[in-house]
C-alpha positions in Angstrom: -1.3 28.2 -39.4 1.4 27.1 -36.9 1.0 23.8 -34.6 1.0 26.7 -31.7 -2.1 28.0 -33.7 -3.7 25.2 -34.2 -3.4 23.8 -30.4 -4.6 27.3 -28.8 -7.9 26.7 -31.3 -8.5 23.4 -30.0 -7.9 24.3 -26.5 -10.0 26.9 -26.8 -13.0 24.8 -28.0 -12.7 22.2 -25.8 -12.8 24.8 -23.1 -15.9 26.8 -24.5 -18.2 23.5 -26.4 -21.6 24.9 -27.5 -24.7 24.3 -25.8 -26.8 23.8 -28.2 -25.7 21.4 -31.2 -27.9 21.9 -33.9 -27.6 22.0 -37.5 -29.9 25.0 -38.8 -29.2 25.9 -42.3 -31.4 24.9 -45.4 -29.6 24.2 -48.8 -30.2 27.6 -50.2 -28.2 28.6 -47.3 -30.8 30.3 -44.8 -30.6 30.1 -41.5 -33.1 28.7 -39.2 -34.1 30.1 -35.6 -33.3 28.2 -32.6 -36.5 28.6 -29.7 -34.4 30.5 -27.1 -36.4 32.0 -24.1 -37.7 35.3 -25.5 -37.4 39.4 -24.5 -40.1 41.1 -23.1 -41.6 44.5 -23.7 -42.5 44.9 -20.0 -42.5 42.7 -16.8 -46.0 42.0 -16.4 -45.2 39.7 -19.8 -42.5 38.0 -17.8 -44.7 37.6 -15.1 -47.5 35.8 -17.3 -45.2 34.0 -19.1 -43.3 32.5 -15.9 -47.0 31.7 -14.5 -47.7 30.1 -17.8 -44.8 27.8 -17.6 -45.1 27.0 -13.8 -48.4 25.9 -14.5 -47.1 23.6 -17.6 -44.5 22.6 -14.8 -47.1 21.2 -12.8 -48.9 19.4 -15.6 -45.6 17.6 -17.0 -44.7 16.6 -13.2 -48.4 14.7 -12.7 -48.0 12.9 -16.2 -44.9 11.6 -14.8 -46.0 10.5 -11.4 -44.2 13.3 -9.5 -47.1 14.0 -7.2 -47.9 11.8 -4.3 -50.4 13.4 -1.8 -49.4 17.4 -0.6 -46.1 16.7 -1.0 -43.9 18.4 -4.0 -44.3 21.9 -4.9 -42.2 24.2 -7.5 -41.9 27.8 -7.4 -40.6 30.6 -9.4 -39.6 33.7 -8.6 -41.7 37.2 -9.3 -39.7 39.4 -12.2 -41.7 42.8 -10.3 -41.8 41.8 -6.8 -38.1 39.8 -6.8 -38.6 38.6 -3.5 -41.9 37.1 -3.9 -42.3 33.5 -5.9 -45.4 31.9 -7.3 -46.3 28.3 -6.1 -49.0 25.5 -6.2 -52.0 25.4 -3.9 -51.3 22.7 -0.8 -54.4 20.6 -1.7 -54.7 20.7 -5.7 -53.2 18.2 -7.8 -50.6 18.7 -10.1 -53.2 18.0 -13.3 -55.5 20.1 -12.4 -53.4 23.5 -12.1 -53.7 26.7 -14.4 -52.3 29.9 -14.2 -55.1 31.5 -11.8 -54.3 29.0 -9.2 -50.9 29.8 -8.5 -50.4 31.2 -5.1 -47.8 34.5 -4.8 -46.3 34.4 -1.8 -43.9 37.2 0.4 -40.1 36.4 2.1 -42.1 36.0 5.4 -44.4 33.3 4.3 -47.5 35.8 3.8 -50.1 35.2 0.5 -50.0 38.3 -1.3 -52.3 36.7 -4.2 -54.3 33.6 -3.9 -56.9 32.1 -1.8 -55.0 28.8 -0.8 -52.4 28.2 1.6 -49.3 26.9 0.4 -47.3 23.6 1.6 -44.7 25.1 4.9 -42.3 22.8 3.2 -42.4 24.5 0.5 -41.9 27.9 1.6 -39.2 26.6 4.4 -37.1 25.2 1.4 -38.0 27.9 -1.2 -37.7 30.7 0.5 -34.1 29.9 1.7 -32.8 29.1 -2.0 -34.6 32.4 -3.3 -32.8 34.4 -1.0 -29.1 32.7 -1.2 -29.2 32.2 -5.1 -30.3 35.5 -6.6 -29.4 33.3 -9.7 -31.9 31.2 -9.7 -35.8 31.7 -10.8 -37.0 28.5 -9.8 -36.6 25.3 -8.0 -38.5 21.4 -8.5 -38.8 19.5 -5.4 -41.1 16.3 -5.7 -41.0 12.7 -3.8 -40.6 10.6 -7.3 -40.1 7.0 -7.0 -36.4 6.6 -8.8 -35.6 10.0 -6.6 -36.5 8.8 -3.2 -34.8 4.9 -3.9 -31.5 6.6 -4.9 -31.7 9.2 -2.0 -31.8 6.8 0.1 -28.2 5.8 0.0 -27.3 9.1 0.7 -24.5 9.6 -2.0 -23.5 11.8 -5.0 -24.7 10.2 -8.6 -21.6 8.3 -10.5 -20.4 9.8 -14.0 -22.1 6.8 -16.0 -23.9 8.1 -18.6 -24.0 11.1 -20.7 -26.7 12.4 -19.2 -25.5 12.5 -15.6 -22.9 14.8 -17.0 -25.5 17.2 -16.8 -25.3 16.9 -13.1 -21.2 16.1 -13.1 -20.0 18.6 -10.1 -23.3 20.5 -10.1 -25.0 18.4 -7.7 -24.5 18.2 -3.7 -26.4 15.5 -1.5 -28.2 17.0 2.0 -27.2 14.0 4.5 -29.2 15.9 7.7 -32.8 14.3 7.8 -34.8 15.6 10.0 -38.4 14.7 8.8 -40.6 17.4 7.6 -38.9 20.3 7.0 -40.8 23.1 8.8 -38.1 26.0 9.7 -35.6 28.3 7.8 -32.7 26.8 9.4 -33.3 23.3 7.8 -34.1 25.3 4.5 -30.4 27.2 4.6 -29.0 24.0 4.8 -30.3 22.6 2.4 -29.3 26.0 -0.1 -25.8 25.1 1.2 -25.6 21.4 0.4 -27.1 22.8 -3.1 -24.3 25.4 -3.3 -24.0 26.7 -6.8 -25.0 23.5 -7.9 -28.3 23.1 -10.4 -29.2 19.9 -7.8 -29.3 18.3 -4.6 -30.5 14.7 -3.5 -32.3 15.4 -0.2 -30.9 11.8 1.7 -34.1 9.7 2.4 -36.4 12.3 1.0 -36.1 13.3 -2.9 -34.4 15.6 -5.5 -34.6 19.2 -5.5 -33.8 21.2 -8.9 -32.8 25.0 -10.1 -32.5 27.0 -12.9 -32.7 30.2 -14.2 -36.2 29.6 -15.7 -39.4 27.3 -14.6 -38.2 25.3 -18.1 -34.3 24.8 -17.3 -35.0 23.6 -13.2 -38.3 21.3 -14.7 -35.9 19.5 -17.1 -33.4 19.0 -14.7 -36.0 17.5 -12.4 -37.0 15.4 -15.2 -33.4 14.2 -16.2 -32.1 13.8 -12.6 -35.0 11.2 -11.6 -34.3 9.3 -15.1 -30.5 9.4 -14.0 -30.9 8.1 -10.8 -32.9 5.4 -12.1 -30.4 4.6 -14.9 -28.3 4.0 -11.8 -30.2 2.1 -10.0 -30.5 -0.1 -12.7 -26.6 -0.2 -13.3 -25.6 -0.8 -9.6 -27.8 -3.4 -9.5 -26.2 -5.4 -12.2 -23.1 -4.2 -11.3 -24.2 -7.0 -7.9 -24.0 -9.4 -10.0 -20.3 -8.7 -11.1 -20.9 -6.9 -14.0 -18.4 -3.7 -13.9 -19.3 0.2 -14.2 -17.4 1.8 -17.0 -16.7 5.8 -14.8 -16.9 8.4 -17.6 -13.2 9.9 -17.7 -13.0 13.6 -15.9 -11.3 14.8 -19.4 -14.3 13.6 -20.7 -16.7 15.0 -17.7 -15.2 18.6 -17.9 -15.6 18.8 -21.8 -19.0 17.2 -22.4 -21.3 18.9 -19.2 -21.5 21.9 -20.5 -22.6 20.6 -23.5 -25.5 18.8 -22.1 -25.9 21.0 -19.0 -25.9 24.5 -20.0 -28.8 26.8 -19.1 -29.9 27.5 -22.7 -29.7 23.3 -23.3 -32.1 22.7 -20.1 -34.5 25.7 -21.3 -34.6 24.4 -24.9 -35.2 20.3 -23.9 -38.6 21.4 -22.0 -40.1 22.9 -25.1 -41.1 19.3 -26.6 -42.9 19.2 -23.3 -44.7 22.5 -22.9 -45.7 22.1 -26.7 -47.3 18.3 -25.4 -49.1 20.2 -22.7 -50.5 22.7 -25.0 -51.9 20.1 -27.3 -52.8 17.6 -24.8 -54.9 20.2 -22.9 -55.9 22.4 -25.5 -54.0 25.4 -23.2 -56.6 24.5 -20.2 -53.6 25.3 -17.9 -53.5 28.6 -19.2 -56.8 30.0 -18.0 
């Protein structure tokens, strides 16, 4: 092989890293399976299967202190009716939720299924990222304590650790506070501070997280808080004249999509769904 050879191969990997980085094969040479999210014979499946994780969502979030009050809500979107999305009851805490409780609700704010009313929050901020990311199936917002300390500086996460790569140039920050956020217009501005992004910290608010499944955008949510605590931690040293090592961009553009891929967010809540299912016996399945 010529050196020309040997540098397109390296460029090329370097360009495409995988997502997943796993070693799967047994001595006798067999090749194990990786949990990947799985194909479905029809959409009412998908549909139970989304519900299933939403409601696993909800449970992860409360053993984490996510919930405080009404406040925080996720929601995924319908696989039959693509512009409806399922979301949590205003008044039922995050630990008690199960699949039956999940409220569908319309593009105008109307309950199609369900018998509570849903936070206007959430619908206001939803609604808006449903409709300007046809790519995304669910979002994560939640007042957590790291979240809402870190958004209140009102500024973009540095590269300091390898897991903030996940967020490196795939998060935006919403500066425009304006309280509660009650109308679409405040919603499509904060889907334009998200952009294509997978995050966005809502300045003197919280975090807000997407995916392409209930798994990839819960993860995130999960990761982004621990991030922003991480540096939290490391600016405060920092004070005391202690310098931040900046993660190289070489280094940023090769390594995110290794640790922020869509497969690599759906795969790292697994351990977490599987906790759920034990912990509860599946009582947020009913």
């Amino acid at each position: 092989m010529s050196a020309t050879q040997t540098t397109t191969l390296q460029s090329s990997s370097i360009q495409n890293p995988p997502q997943l980085q796993v070693t799967g094969k047994t001595k006798s040479g067999k090749q194990l399976r990786i949990r990947s999210y799985p194909k479905f014979d029809n959409l009412e499946d998908e549909r139970l299967y989304r519900k299933q994780h939403l409601a696993a969502a909800f449970r992860v979030f409360a053993d984490r202190g996510f919930d405080e009050g009404v406040a925080g809500h996720i929601s995924v979107r319908d696989p039959i009716l693509t512009d409806h999305f399922w979301l949590n009851p205003l008044s039922m805490h995050f630990s008690l939720i199960k699949v039956s409780d999940l409220i569908l609700v319309d593009e105008d704010g109307n309950i199609v299924e369900g018998d509570e009313p849903v936070n206007g929050a959430a619908f206001a901020i939803h609604s808006e990222i449903h409709k300007a990311r046809p790519d995304v199936h669910a979002a994560c917002h939640a007042h957590s304590v790291h979240g809402k300390a870190f958004a209140a500086f009102g500024r973009e996460l540095d590269m300091i650790t390898q897991d903030a790569l996940r967020f490196y140039r795939s998060h935006g920050v919403y500066r425009d506070f304006k309280g509660v956020v009650t109308d679409g217009e405040e919603g499509r501005r904060i889907a334009k501070a998200l952009g294509n992004g997978k995050a966005a910290i809502l300045q003197n608010h919280g975090l807000l997280t997407v995916g392409g499944s209930v798994d990839e955008a819960a993860f995130w949510f999960i990761s982004l808080d621990k991030t922003c605590h991480a540096q939290l931690l490391a600016d405060a040293a920092s004070a005391a004249g202690y310098k931040k090592i900046i993660i190289p961009e070489d280094e940023c553009t090769y390594t995110a999509p290794q640790v922020g891929g869509p497969e690599k967010g759906w795969l790292a809540f697994q351990p977490y769904y599987d906790e759920q299912l034990a912990k509860t016996k599946g009582d947020f399945l009913n």
